[in-house]
N, C-alpha and C positions, 0 to 999 in steps of 0.2 A: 614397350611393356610397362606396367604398370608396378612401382617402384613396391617391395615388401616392408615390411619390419627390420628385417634383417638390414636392408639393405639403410634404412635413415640407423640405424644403429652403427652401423660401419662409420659411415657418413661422421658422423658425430665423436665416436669410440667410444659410446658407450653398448651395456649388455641389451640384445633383444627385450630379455624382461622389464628393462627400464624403461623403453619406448613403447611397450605392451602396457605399461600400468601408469601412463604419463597419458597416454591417448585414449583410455581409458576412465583417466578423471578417477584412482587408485591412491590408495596412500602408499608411502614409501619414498617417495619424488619428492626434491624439492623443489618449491616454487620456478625458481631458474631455472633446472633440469628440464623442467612439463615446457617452461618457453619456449624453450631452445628445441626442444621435442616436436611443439606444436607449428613453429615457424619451419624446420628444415622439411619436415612432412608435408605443408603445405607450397614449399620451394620447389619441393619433387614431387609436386601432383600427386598425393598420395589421397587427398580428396575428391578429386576430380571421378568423372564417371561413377559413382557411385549414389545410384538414385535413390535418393529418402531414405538411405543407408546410417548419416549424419545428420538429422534434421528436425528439427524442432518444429512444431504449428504452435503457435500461438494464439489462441483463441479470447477476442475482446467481448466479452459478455456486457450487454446491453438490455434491462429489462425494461428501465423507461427513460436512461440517460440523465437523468437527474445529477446523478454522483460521477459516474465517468463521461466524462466529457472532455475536450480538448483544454484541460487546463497543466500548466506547469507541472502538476504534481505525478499524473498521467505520463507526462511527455520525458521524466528522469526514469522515473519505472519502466519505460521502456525501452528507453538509453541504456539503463542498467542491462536490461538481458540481452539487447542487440549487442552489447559488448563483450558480455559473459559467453555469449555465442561464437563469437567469432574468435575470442580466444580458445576455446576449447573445440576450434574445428567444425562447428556445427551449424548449418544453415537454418532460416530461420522461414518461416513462411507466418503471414500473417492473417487471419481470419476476423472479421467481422461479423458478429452474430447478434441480430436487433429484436428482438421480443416486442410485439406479438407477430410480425410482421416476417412471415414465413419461418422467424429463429426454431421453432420445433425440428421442422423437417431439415432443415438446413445443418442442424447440427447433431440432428441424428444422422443423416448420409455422413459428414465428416466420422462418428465416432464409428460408424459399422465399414468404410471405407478407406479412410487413411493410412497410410503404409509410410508415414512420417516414424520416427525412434519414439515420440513421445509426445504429449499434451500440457502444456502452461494453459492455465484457463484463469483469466481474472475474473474472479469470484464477488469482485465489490457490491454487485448488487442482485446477488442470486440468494436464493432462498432456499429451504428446504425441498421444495415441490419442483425446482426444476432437476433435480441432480438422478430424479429414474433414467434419464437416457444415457446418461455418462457411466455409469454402474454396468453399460455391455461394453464398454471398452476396452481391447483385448490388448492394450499397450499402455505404459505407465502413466499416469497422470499425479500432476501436483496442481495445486489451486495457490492464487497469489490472492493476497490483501482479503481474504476470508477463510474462516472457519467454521465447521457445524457436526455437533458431536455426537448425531447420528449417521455420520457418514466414512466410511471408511479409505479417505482418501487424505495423503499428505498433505498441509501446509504452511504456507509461509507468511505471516500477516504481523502486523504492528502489534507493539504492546499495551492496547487499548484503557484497560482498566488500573495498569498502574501509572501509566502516562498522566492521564485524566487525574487521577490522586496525586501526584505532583504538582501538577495544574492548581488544582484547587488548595491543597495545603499553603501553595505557594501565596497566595491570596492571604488566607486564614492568617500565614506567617507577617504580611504587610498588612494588619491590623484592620481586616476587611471581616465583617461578622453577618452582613446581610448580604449574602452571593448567591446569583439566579445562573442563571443555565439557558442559554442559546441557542434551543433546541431545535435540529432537523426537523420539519415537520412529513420528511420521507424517510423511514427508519429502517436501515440499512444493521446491519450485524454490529460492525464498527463503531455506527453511535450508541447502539444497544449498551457497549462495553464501556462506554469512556462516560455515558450518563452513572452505572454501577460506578466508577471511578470515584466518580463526585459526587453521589450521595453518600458514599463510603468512608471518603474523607471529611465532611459537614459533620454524620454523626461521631465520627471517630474524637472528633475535637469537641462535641458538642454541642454543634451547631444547628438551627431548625432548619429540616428542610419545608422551604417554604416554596406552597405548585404554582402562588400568585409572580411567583419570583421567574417561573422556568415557563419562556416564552416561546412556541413553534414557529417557525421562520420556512421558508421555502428554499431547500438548500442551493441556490444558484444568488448569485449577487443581485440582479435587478429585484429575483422576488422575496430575497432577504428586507432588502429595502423599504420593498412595499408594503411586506407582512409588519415589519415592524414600525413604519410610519404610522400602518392603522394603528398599533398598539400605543404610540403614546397620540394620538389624536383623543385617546380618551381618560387622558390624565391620570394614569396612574402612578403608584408610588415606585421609584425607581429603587434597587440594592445599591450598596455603593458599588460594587462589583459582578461581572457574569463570567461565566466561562465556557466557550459556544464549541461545539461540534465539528468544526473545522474554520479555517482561514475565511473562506469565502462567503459564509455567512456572517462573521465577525465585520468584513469587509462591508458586506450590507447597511447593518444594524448600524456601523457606526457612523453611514453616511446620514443614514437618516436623524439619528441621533443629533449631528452637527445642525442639521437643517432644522430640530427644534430647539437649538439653544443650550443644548446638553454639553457640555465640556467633557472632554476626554485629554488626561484620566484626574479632572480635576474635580469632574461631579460624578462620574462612573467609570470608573477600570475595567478594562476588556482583555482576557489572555485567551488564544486562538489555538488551532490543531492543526498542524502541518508543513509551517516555514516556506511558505511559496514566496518566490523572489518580491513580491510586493511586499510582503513585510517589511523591508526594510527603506520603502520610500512612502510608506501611508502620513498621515500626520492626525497625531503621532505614529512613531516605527513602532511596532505591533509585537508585543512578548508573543510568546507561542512555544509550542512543542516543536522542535523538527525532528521527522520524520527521515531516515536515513531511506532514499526511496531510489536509489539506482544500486544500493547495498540490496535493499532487496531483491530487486530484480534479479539481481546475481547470484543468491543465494539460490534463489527458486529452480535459478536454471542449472547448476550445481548439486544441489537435489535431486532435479527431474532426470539427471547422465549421468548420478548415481544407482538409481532405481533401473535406467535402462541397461547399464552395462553391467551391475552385478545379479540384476531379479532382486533390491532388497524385498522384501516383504515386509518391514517393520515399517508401521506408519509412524509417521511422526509429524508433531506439530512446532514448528518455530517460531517462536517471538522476536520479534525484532525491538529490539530497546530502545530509545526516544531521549532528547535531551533539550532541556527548558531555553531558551534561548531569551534574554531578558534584555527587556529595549525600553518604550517609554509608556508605554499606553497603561501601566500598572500604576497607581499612587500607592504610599505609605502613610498611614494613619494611625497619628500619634496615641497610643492605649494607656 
C-alpha cells in the first residue's frame, strides 16, 4: 500500500501539515525539516507510481543554436535544475525542440498534450513570434535565461543591463576612455540588455559612444575569430578597451588578436560575460562577470513547484545578480 502523509509524518514525528507544506515547496518549513521530509518520503516510495503527478519537462529551445549550445554555461544551468528536482521530489523529463526543423509542430503536440506538473522552457533564443503556441498551455510554465514584456509568463534570467554597467564602469574606473563593444552579431534578448548596460554607463560618465568602436562578431569561438581577424586585416584604430557579450566571443577575438600582434591587456583590455571555466586558464585569465548559472536553474525550478502547487497567478520576473570576477586581461591606465 502506498505510504500517506500521515504516515512519513508518523515516521518522522512531525505534524501531517508539516509534510503537506514541505512536499509542497510551502513556506513555514525549515530548510532541514523539507530534507528530512523529502528523503523519508522518497525512503517510503511515496513517489513512486505516480505518473507525471511529480514531473517537470524541460523544454531546450533551439532557434538556430548559435547561443545554446553544448557549452559549460548550458551544462551548470542544467545541473542546477537536475538538482533542484531531485531535491524537491520531482522528475525530470527532457525535451529538445530545433527550429525550423519540425520545432513548431513538435512543440505544439507537447504543450496541448503533456500531463507533466509543469514547463521550464529555456528561452535564450526565442523571440516574440515564437511564444503564440505556449500561450494554450493549460499547466504552469516559467521561462529561464529570457524575458519579454509582452508576455505574460514568469521568469528567471540574468541581470543583464546592470551586469554590463559594472562591466564597463569597471573599465571607465581603470582609466580606460576609448572602450568598444564585442558585439554578438546574432542578437539574442540577453545582449540586447548588456549592449543598454554599456551604453549607459559610457554616457553616464561621459564618454563617446563610438559605432567604429562596437565590432559584430559571430557568437561561437571559431566565428568570433574569423569575424574579427577580418576586422583588423583592415587596419583599424583599436580602444584601449572592449567589453564583448559573452566569454566565448571574447575567447575568439582575443585569439585572433594575439595572432596580429595585439597584446593583451597591454595594448587592448578585454572583460567578458559569463565566467566559464576557461576563464581562468586563457592567457591572460579573463576578468568577466559570472553568472551564478546552476543558482539559476534552481530558482526556475522553485518557481515553476511554486506556481504548480499553489495556482500563483502572480507573474513575476527574477533577476539574478552577477558578480565581477577580476583576473588579468584588464590594464590600468595611469590618468
Amino acid at each position: 500500500m502506498k505510504p500517506t502523509i500521515k504516515d512519513i509524518a508518523r515516521r518522522i514525528n512531525v505534524s501531517p501539515a508539516t509534510v503537506s507544506n514541505a512536499l509542497n515547496n510551502k513556506n513555514g518549513v525549515s530548510e532541514e525539516v523539507k530534507q528530512l521530509v523529502i528523503k523519508t518520503a522518497r525512503e517510503m516510495g511515496y513517489f513512486k507510481n505516480r505518473k507525471n503527478k511529480n514531473t517537470i519537462r524541460f523544454i531546450i529551445f533551439k532557434k538556430h543554436g548559435y547561443i545554446v549550445s553544448d557549452t559549460p554555461f548550458f551544462s551548470s544551468l542544467i545541473e542546477g535544475i537536475e538538482k533542484e528536482c531531485k531535491l524537491q521530489g520531482y522528475d525530470l523529463l527532457v525535451s529538445h525542440i530545433n527550429f525550423p526543423e519540425e520545432g513548431y509542430r513538435e512543440l505544439k503536440s507537447i504543450i496541448n498534450n503533456d500531463s507533466s506538473s509543469g514547463l521550464l522552457i529555456l528561452a535564450t533564443e526565442m523571440t516574440d513570434e515564437d511564444f503564440h503556441v505556449i500561450y494554450d498551455s493549460k499547466i504552469p510554465v516559467v521561462l529561464l535565461d529570457n524575458y519579454f514584456r509582452n508576455n505574460d509568463f514568469d521568469s528567471v534570467l540574468i541581470n543583464n543591463t546592470d551586469s554590463s554597467f559594472i562591466a564597463t564602469k569597471f573599465l571607465i574606473n581603470r582609466g580606460h576612455k576609448e572602450i568598444g563593444y564585442l558585439k554578438g552579431s546574432i542578437r539574442i534578448n540577453n545582449f540586447y540588455h548588456r549592449e543598454q548596460g554599456y551604453i549607459q554607463a559610457l554616457r553616464e560618465y561621459g564618454l563617446e559612444v563610438n559605432e567604429k568602436y562596437q565590432m559584430c562578431l559571430e557568437p561561437t569561438m571559431d566565428g568570433a575569430y574569423r569575424d574579427m581577424k577580418k576586422i583588423l586585416s583592415s587596419n583599424i584604430h583599436m580602444p584601449t578597451a572592449f567589453f564583448a557579450d559573452n566569454d566565448i566571443i571574447a575567447f575568439g577575438a582575443m585569439r585572433a588578436m594575439k595572432e596580429a600582434g595585439i597584446k593583451i591587456p597591454e595594448d587592448v583590455s578585454i572583460i567578458g560575460f559569463d565566467d566559464m571555466p576557461f576563464c581562468d586558464i586563457t592567457n591572460p585569465r579573463l576578468t568577466t562577470i559570472k553568472v551564478f548559472k546552476q543558482e539559476m536553474g534552481g530558482i526556475a525550478v522553485k518557481r515553476l513547484i511554486q506556481k504548480i502547487t499553489d495556482r500563483d497567478c502572480v507573474i513575476q520576473k527574477i533577476e539574478v545578480c552577477t558578480q565581477l570576477i577580476v583576473r588579468e586581461s584588464v590594464k590600468t591606465i595611469d590618468q
